[in-house]
GUPA-781289 format. One record per atom (N, C-alpha, C): x, y, z negated; residue in three letters. Coordinates in pm, whole numbers, plus 50000, padded with zeros to 5 digits. Each point is the difference from the previous one (the first is absolute). Layout:
XYZALA;...
This chain:
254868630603480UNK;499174994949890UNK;500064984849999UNK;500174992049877UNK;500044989450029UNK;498934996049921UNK;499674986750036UNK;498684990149970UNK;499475005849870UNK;500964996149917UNK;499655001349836UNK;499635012449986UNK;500115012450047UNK;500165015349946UNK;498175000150059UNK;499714993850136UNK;498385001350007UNK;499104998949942UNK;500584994649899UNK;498854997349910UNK;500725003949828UNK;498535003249911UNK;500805000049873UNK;500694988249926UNK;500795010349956UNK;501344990049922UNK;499094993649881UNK;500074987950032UNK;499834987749896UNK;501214997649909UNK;500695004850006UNK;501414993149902UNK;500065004049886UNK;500474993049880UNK;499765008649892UNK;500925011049986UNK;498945009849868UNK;500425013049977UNK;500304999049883UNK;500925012449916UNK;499675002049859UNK;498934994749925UNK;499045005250071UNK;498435002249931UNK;499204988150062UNK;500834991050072UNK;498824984250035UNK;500224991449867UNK;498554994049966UNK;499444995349888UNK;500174986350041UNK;500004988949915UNK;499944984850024UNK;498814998850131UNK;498775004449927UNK;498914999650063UNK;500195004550139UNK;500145008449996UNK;500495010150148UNK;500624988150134UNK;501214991249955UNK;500834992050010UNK;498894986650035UNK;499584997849895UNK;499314988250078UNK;498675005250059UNK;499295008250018UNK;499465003350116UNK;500655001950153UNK;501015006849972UNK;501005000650104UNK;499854983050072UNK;500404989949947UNK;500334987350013UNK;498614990650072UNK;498985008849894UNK;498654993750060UNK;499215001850123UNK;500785016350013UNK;499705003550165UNK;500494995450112UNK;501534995749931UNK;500424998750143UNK;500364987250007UNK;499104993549951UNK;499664982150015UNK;499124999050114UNK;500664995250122UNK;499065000250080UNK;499904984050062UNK;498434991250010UNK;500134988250028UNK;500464995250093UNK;500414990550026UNK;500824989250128UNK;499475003250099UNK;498444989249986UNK;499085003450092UNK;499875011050050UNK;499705011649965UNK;499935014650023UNK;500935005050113UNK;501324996049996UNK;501434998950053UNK;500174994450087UNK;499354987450013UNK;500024989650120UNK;498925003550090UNK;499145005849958UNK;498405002750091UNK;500735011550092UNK;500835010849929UNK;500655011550031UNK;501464990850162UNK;500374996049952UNK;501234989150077UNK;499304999650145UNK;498654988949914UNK;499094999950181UNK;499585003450059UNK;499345015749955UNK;499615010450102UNK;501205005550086UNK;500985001449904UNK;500845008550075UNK;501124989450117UNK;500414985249953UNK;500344991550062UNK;499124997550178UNK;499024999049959UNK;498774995350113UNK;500245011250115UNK;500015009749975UNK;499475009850128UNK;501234997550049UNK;501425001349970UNK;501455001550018UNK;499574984050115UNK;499524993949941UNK;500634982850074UNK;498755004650160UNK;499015000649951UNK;499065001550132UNK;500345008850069UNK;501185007850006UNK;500265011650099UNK;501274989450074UNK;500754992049931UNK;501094997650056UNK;499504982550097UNK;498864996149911UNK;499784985050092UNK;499475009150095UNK;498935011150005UNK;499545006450124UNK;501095000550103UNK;501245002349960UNK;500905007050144UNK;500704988350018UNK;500024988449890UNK;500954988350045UNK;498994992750082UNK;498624995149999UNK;498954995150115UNK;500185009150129UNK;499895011449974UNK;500185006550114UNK;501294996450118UNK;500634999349904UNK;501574996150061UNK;499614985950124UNK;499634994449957UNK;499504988350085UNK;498585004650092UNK;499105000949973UNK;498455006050070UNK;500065009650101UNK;500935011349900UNK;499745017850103UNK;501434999750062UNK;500925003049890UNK;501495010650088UNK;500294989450089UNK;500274992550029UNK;500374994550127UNK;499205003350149UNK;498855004349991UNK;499125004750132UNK;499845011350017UNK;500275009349850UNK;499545008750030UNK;501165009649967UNK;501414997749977UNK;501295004949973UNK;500954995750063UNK;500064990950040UNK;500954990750047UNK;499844991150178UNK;498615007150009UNK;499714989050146UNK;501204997950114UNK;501075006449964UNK;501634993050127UNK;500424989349943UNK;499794999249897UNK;500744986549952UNK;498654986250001UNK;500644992050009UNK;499724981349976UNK;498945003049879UNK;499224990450013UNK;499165001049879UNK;501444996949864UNK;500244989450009UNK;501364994949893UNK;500805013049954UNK;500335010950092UNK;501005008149994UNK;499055012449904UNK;498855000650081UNK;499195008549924UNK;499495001549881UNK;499854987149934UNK;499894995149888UNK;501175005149940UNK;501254994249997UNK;501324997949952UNK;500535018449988UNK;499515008050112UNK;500295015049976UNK;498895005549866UNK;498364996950056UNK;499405004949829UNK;500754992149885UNK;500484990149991UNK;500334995149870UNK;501445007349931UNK;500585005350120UNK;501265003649948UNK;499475016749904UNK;499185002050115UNK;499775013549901UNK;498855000549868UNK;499254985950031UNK;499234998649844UNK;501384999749895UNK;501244998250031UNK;500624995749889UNK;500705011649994UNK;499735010850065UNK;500515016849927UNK;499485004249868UNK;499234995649996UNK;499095008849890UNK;501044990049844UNK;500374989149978UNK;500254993749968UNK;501485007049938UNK;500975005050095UNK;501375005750018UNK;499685013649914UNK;498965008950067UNK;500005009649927UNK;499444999649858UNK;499294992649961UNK;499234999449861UNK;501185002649910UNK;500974997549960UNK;501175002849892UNK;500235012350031UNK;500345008650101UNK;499895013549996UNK;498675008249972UNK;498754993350012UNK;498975007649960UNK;499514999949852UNK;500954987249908UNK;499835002749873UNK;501115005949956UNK;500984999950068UNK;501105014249938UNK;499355008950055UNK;499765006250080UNK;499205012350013UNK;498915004749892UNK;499234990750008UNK;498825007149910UNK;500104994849844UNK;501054994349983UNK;500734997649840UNK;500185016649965UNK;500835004450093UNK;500435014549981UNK;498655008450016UNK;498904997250086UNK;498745007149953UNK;499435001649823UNK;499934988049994UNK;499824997949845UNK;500535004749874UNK;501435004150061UNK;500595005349903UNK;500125009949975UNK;499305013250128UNK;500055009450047UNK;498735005049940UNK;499064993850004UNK;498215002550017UNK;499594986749880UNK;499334996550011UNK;499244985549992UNK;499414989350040UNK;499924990149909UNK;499824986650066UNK;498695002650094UNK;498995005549927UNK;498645003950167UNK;500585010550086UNK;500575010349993UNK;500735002650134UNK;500514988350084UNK;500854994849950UNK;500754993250102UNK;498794988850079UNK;499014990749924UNK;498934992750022UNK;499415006450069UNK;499565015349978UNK;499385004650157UNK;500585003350107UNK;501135005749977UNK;500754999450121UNK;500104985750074UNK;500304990349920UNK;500454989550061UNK;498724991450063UNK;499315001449991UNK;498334991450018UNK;499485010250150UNK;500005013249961UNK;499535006850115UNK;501364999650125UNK;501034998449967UNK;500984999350112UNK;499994984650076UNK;499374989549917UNK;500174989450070UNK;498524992150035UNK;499295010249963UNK;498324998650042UNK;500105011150145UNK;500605011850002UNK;500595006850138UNK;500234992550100UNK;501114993149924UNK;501074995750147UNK;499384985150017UNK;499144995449953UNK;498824990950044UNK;499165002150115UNK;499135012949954UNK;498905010250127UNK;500975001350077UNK;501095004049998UNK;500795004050102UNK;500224987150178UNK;500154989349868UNK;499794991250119UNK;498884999050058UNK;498944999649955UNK;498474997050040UNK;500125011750141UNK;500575009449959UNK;499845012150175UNK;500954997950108UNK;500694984949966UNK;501215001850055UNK;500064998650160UNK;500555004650070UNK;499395003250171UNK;500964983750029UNK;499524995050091UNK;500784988750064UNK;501245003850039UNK;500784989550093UNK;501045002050064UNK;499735005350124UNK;498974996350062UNK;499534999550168UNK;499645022849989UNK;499915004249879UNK;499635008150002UNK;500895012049946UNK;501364997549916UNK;501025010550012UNK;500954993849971UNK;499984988450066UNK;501474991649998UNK;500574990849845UNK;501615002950053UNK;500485001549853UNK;499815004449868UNK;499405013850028UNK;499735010349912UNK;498814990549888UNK;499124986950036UNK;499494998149961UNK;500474989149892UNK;500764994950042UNK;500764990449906UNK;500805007749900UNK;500815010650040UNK;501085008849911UNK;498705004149839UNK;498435003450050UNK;499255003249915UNK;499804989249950UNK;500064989950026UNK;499734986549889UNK;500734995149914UNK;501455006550049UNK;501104994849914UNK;499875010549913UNK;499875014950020UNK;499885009049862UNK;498634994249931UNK;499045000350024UNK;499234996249904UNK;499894987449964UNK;500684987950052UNK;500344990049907UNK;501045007149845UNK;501225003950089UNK;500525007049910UNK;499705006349856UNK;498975006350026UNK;499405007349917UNK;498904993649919UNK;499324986550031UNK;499824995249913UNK;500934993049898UNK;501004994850043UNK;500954995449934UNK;500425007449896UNK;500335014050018UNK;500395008749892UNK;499045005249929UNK;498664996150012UNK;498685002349950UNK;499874992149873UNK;500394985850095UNK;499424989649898UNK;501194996449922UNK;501465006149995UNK;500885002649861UNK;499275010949908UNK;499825008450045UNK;499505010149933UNK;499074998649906UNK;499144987750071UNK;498835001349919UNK;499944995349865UNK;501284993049966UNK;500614990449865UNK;499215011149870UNK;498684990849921UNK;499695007449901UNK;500244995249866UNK;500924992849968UNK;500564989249882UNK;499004994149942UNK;498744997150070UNK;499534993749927UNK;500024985849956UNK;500594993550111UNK;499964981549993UNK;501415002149842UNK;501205008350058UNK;500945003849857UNK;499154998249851UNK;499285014349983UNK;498704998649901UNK;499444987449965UNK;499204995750100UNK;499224983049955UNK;501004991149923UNK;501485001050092UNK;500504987749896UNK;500755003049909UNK;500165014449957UNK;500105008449812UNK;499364993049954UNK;498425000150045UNK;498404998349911UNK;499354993449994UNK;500474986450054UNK;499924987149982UNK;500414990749893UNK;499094993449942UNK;500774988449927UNK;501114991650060UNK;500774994349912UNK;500634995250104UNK;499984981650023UNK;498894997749960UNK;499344989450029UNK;499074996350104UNK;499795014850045UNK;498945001350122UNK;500945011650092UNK;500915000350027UNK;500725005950090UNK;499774994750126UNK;500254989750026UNK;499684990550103UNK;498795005950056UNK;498744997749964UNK;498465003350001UNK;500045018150085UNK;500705006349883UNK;499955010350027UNK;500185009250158UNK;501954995050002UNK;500505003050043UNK;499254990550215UNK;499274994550023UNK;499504992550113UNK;499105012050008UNK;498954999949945UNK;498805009149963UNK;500215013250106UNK;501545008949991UNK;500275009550143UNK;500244993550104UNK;500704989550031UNK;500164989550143UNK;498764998550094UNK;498724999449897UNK;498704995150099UNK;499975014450142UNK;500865010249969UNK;499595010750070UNK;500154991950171UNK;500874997549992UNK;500824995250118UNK;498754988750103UNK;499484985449920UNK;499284994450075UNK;498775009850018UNK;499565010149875UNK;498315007450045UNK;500325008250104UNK;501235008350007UNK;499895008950151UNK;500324994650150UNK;500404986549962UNK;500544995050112UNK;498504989150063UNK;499154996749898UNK;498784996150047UNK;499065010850039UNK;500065017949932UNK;499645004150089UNK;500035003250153UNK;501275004949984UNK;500805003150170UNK;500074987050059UNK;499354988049940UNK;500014990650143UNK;498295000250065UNK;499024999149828UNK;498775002050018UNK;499945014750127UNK;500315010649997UNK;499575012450075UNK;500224993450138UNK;501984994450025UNK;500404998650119UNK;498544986650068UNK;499914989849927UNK;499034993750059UNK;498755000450060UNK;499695012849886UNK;498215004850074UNK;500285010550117UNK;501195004250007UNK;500305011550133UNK;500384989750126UNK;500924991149985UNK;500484989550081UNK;498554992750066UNK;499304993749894UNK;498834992250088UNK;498875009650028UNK;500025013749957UNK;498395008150068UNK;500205001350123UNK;501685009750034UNK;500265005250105UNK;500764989750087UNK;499525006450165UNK;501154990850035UNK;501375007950057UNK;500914990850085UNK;501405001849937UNK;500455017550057UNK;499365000950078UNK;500155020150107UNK;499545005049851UNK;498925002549945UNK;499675006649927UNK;500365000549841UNK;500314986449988UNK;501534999649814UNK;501315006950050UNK;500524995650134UNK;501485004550012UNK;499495019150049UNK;498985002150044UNK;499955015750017UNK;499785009949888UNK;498914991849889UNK;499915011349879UNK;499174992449901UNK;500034982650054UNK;499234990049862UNK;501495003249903UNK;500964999050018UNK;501114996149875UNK;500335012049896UNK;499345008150090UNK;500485014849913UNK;499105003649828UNK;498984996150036UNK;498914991949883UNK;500985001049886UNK;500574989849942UNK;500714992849914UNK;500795012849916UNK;500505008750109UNK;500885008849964UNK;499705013549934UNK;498594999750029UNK;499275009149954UNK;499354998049871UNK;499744987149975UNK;499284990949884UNK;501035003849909UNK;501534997950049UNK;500885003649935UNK;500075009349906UNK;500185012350054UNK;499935014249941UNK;498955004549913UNK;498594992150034UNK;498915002049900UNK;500404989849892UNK;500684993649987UNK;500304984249826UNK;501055009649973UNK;501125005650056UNK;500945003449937UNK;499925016949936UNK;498745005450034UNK;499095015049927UNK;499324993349869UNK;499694987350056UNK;499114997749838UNK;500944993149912UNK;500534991950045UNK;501504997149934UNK;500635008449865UNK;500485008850099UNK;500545014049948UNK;499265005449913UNK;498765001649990UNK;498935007149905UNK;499994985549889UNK;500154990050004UNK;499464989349932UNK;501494999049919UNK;501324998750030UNK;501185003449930UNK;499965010349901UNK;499985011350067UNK;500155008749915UNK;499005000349867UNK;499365000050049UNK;499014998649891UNK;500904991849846UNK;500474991350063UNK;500704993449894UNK;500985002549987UNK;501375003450070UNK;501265001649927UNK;500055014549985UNK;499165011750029UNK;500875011949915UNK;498585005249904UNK;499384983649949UNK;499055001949882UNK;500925009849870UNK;499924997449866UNK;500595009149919UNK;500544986349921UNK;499304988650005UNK;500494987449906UNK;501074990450130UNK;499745001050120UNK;501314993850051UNK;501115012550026UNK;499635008149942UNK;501415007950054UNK;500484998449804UNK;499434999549926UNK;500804997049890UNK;500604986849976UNK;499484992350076UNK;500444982750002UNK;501155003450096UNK;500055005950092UNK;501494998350071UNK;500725005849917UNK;499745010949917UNK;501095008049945UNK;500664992449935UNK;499014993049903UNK;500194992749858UNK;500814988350102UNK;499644995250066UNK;501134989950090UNK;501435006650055UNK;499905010550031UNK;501465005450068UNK;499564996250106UNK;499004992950112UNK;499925001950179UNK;500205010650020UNK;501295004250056UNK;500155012750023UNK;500884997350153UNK;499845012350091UNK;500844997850104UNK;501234997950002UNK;500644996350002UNK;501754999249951UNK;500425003350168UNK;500645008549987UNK;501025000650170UNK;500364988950013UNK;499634997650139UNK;500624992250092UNK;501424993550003UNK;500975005950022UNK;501305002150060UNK;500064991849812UNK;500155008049892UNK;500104993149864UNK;499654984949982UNK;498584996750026UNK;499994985649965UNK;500704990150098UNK;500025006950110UNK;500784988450097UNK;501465000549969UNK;500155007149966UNK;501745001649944UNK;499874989949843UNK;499325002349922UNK;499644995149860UNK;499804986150038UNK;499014994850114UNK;498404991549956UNK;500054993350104UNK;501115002350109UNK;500034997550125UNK;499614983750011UNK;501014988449919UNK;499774988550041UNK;498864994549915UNK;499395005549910UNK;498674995449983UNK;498655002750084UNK;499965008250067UNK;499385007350123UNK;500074987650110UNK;501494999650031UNK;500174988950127UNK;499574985149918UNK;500224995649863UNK;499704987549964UNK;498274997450018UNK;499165010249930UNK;498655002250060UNK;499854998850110UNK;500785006250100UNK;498964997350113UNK;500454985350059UNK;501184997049996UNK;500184983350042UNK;498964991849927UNK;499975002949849UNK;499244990449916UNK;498794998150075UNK;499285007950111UNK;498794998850024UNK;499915001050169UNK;501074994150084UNK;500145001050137UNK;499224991150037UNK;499984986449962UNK;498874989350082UNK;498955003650016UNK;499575010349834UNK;498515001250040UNK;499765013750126UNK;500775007049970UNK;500115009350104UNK;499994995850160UNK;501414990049992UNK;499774997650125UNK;498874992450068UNK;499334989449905UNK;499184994850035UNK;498255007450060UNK;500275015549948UNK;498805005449953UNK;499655009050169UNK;500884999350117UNK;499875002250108UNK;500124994450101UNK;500304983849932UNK;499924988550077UNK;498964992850049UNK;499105000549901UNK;498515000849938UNK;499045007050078UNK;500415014649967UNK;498705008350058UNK;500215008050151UNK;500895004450012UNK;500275005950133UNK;500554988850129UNK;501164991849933UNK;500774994150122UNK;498754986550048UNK;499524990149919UNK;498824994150087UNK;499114999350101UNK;500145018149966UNK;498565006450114UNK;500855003550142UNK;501085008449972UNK;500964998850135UNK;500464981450057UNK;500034993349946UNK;500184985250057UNK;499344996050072UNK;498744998449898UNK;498624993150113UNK;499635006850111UNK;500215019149972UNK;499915005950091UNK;500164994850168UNK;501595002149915UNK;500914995250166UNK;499884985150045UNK;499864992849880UNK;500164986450050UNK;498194996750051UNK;498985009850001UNK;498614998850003UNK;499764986450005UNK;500014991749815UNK;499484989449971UNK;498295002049999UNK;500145010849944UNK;498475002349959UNK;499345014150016UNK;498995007049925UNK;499865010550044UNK;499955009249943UNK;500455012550010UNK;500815014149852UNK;498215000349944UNK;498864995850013UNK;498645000449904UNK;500774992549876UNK;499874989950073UNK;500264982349877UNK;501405002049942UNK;500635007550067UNK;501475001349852UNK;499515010649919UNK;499615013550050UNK;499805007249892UNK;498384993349943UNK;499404994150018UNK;499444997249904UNK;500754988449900UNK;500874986450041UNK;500324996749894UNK;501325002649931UNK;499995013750076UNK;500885006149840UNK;499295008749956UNK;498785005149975UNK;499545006049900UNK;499814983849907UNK;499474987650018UNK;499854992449884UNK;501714997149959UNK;500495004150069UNK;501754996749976UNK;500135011049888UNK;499765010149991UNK;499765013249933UNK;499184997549860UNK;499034989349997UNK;499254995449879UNK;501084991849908UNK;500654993150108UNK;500734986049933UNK;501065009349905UNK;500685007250072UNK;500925010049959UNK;499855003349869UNK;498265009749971UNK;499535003949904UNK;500074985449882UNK;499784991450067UNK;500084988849898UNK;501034991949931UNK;501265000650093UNK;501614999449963UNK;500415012849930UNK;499055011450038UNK;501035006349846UNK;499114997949883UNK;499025000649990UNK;499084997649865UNK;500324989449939UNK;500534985450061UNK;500824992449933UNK;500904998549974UNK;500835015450032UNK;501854999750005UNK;500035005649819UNK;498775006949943UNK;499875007449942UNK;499914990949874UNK;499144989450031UNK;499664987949893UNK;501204994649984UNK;500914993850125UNK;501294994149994UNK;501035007349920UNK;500505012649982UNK;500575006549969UNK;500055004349888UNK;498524999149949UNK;499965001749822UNK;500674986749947UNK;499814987950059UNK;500754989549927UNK;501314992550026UNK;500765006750103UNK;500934995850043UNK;501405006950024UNK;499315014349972UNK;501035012850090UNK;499735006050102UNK;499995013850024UNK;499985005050101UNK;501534995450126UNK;500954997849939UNK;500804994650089UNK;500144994350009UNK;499814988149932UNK;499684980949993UNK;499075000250141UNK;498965007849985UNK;499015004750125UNK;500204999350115UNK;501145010250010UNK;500315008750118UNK;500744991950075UNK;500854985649921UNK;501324990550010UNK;499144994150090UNK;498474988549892UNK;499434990950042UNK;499485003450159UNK;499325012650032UNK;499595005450107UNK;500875001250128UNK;501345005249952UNK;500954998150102UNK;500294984050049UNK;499994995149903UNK;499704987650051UNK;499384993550073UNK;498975000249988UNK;498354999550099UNK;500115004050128UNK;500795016450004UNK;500245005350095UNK;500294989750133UNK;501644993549924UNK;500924997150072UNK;499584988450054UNK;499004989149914UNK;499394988750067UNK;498655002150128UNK;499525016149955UNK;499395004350112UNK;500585001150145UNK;501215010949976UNK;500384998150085UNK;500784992750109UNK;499954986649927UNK;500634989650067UNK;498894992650091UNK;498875000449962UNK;498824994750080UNK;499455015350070UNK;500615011549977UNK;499295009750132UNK;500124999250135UNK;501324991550061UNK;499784997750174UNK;498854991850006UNK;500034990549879UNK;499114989650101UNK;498515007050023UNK;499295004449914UNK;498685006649932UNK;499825013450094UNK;500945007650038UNK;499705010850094UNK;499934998050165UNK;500994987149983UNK;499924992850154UNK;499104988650009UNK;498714998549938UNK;498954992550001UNK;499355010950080UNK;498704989049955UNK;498515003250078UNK;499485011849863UNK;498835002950057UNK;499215009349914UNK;500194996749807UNK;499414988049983UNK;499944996749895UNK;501165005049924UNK;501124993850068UNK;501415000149918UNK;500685016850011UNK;499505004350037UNK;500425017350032UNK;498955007449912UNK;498914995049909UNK;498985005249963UNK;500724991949822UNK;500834986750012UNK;500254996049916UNK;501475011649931UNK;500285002850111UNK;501145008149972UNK;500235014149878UNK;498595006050142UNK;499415011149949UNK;499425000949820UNK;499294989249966UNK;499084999249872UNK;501364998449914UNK;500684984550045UNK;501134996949850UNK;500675010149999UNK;500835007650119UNK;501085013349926UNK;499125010349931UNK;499095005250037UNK;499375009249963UNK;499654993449835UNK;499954986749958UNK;499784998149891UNK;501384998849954UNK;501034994650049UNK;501495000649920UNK;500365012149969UNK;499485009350116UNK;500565015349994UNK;499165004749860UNK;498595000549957UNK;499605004949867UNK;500724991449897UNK;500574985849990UNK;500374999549892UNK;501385006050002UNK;501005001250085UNK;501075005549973UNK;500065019349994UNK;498965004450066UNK;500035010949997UNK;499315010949861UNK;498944990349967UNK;499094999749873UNK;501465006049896UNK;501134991350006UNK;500915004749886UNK;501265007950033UNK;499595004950150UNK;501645002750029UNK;500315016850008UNK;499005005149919UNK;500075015150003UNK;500835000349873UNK;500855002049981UNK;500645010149836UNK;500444985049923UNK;500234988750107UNK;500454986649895UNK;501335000949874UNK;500915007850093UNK;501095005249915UNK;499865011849961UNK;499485010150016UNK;499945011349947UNK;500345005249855UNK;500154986149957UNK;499685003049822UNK;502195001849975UNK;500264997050090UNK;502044999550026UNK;499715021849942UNK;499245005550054UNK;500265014449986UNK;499635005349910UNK;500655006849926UNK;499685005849891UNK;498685010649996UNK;499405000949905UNK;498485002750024UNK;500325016250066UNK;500455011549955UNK;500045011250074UNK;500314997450160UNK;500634984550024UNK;500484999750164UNK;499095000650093UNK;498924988649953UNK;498964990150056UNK;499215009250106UNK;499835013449957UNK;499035005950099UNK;500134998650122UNK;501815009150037UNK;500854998250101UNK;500364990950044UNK;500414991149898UNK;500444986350040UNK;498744986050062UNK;499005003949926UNK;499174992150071UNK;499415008050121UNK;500015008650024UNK;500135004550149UNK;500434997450117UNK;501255000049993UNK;501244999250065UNK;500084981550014UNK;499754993949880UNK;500604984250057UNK;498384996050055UNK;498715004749954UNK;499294999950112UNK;500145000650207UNK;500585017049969UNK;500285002350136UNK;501204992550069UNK;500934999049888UNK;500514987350136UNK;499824983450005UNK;499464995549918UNK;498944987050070UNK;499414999950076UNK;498925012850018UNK;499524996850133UNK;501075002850119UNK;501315009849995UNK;501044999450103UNK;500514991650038UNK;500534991149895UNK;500414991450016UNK;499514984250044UNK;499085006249923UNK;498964979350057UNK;498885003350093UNK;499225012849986UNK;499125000250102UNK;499975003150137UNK;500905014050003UNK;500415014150096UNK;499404989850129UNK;501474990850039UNK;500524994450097UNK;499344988050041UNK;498814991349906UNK;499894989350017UNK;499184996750086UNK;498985006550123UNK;499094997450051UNK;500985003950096UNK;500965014050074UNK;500984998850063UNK;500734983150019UNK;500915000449865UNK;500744987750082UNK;499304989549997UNK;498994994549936UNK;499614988049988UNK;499494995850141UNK;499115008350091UNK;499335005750136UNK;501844994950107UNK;500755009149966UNK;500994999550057UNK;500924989250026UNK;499904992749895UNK;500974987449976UNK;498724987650052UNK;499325003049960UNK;499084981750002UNK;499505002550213UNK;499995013550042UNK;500064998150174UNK;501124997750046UNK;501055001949940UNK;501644995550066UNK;500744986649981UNK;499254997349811UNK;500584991049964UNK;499294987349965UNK;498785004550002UNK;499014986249967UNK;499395004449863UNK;498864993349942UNK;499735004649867UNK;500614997149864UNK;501244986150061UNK;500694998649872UNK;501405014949947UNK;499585008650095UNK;500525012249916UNK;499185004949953UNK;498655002550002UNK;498945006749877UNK;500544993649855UNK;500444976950048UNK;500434997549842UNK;500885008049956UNK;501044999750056UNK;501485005349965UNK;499855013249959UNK;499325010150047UNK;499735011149946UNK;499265001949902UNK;499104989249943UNK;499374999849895UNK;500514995549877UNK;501034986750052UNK;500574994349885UNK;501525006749902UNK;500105014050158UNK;501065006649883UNK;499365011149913UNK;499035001950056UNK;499335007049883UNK;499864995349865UNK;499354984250029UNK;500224991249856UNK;501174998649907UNK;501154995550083UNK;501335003049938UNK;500255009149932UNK;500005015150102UNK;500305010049914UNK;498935004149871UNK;498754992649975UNK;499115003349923UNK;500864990749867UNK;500084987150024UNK;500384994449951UNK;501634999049908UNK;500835010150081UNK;501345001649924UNK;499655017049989UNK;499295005750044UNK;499815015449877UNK;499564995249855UNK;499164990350009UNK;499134997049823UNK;501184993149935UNK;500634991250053UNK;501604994349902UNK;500795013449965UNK;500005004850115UNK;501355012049964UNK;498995007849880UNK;499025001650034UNK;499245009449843UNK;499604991249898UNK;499574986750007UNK;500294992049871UNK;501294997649933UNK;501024999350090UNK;501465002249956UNK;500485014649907UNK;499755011750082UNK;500375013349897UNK;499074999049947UNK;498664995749997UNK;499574999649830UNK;500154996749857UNK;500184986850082UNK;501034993249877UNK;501185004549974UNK;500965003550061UNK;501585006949979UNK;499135013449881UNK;499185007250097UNK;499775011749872UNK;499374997549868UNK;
């Protein structure tokens, strides 16, 4: 059964009347706002499950997964496997693309919400190392896993939708409006980790304070799920996708079709990507190890790092109505790259300048990130966009995020922190010659 057959056929008949026709039209007008409110419920729970296991990565798996290795090493092993979930996400939206096409768009949304709200709880029971070995890590890597193919899955076209149903004078505006998901769940999961971190002390967070978070988890991503649906398999957004063509398109087809607009997307938007785990996860492993200060006072000033965030995209949104969304995305990469030329000095300071670090990326990161969802998207022809904005989603974050708290961790203890620049500034580059190469075939077409 596919999407369209679930519901009655809206299309015209013999016997559909003008009237008929523009009722049709009036129903399945559905507002921006409406669309974007929809973006952030379902955006938010997805981000607070994944900053949950990327804090963790630094706080828990190293003591309580990893205790043979170096603190450094221990770190550097959770990070490799935070960046599974990352690898698998493109197979979990070909997978449940083919759900969709099979069943429907809320099939696949519940499947996909309850499988990666699962393999969430799953961690919360997870037995240590000291207590069945290996066996305990092998379970972290499947249910990282499995969120990964969760959170492809969970692709509900709606950010696609918003920028159909947008003016396109306020695209800009619009299109930021789903981004805020990212700083609100990541100020939650630092808010939880902080009040568990300073109640308990350290025997009693590393024995069963951290497991908390994971559980918080599974209850946002039940109401989540009830709060989505509600909206996309309404009767007026399932006629707005129709009337759009968001339709699943196989896999294997658009990448064969759509392939280098897919890869031009996700370069177009690598700085902000890469920058966006430079920011929130790799800081907290630094100070960690380098114990400038103390894991209270970082995660608290990155929850205001988390405000600033909220406030770089709300102005990426203003910027963007008058300049371009990729004029945007250019100017930002830019910013990036002068950031990261002053990040050794600012992370290898005192408190202040590591707190200065924390606030400005977290604010460069909302303005570049504010626009870097679906910047090119508009390269795909409207039946593509569903799939296609899927897919050049999922590999931006492969590509700019997966790895970046891995190597950045990896390179700045071997090599000093002027490889955090170098790793940052090719992100800029490549941000910077994906938007020529797509201002170029624009113009040619």
């Amino acid at each position: 059964m596919t999407m369209s057959s679930t519901f009655p056929d809206h299309g015209s008949t013999p016997g559909t009347t003008a009237e008929d026709i523009g009722r049709l039209h009036a129903r399945a007008k559905v507002a921006p706002g409406e669309i974007a409110i929809g973006v952030i419920i379902g955006r938010t729970s997805e981000q607070f499950d994944f900053f949950v296991f990327g804090i963790s990565c630094v706080l828990v798996f190293p003591a309580v997964l990893f205790p043979f290795a170096s603190a450094l090493d221990g770190i550097l092993y959770a990070f490799t496997v935070f960046s599974l979930a990352f690898i698998a996400r493109p197979f979990g939206t070909a997978l449940f693309m083919g759900f969709q096409r099979r069943w429907s768009r809320g099939t696949k949304l519940t499947i996909a919400l309850f499988l990666l709200g699962s393999a969430t709880a799953g961690i919360a029971f997870l037995p240590s190392y000291r207590q069945i070995g290996n066996w305990a890590i092998g379970l972290l890597i499947l249910f990282r896993l499995l969120q990964g193919i969760a959170q492809g899955g969970s692709w509900d076209g709606l950010p696609s939708l918003l920028a159909l149903n947008t003016p396109p004078e306020r695209r800009g505006w619009y299109a930021m409006l789903g981004q805020l998901s990212a700083p609100i769940g990541f100020i939650v999961a630092s808010a939880l980790f902080l009040f568990l971190h300073s109640s308990l002390d350290e025997k009693d967070f590393i024995d069963w304070g951290w497991r908390y978070p994971f559980f918080v988890a599974f209850a946002i991503n039940v109401v989540a799920l009830f709060a989505r649906l509600r909206l996309v398999v309404t009767e007026e957004y399932t006629v707005a996708m129709e009337e759009r063509e968001l339709e699943p398109i196989g896999i294997t087809e658009i990448l064969r079709t759509q392939g280098y607009n897919i890869f031009i997307g996700a370069f177009a938007a690598l700085a902000s990507y890469a920058l966006f785990h430079l920011v929130t996860i790799f800081p907290l492993s630094w100070i960690v190890l380098k114990s400038t200060q103390a894991v209270d006072s970082v995660l608290l000033i990155q929850i205001f790092g988390g405000v600033a965030g909220i406030f770089g995209i709300v102005m990426s949104g203003y910027v963007a109505d008058h300049i371009g969304r990729r004029t945007t995305l250019g100017v930002a990469a830019g910013l990036i790259g002068l950031f990261a030329l002053a990040a050794p000095w600012m992370l290898d300071g005192g408190k202040e300048l590591q707190d200065a670090f924390i606030i400005v990326g977290f604010l460069l990161l909302g303005f570049s990130y504010g626009q870097a969802a679906g910047s090119v998207t508009s390269n795909f022809e409207v039946r593509l966009r569903y799939a296609g904005a899927a897919l050049t989603t999922d590999f931006a974050w492969l590509i700019g995020a997966a790895f970046a708290p891995l190597v950045a961790l990896g390179l700045s203890m071997r090599f000093g922190l002027g490889a955090v620049s170098a790793y940052l500034l090719s992100g800029v580059v490549c941000t910077l010659l994906a938007l020529r190469v797509n201002r170029a075939l624009a113009t040619r077409e």
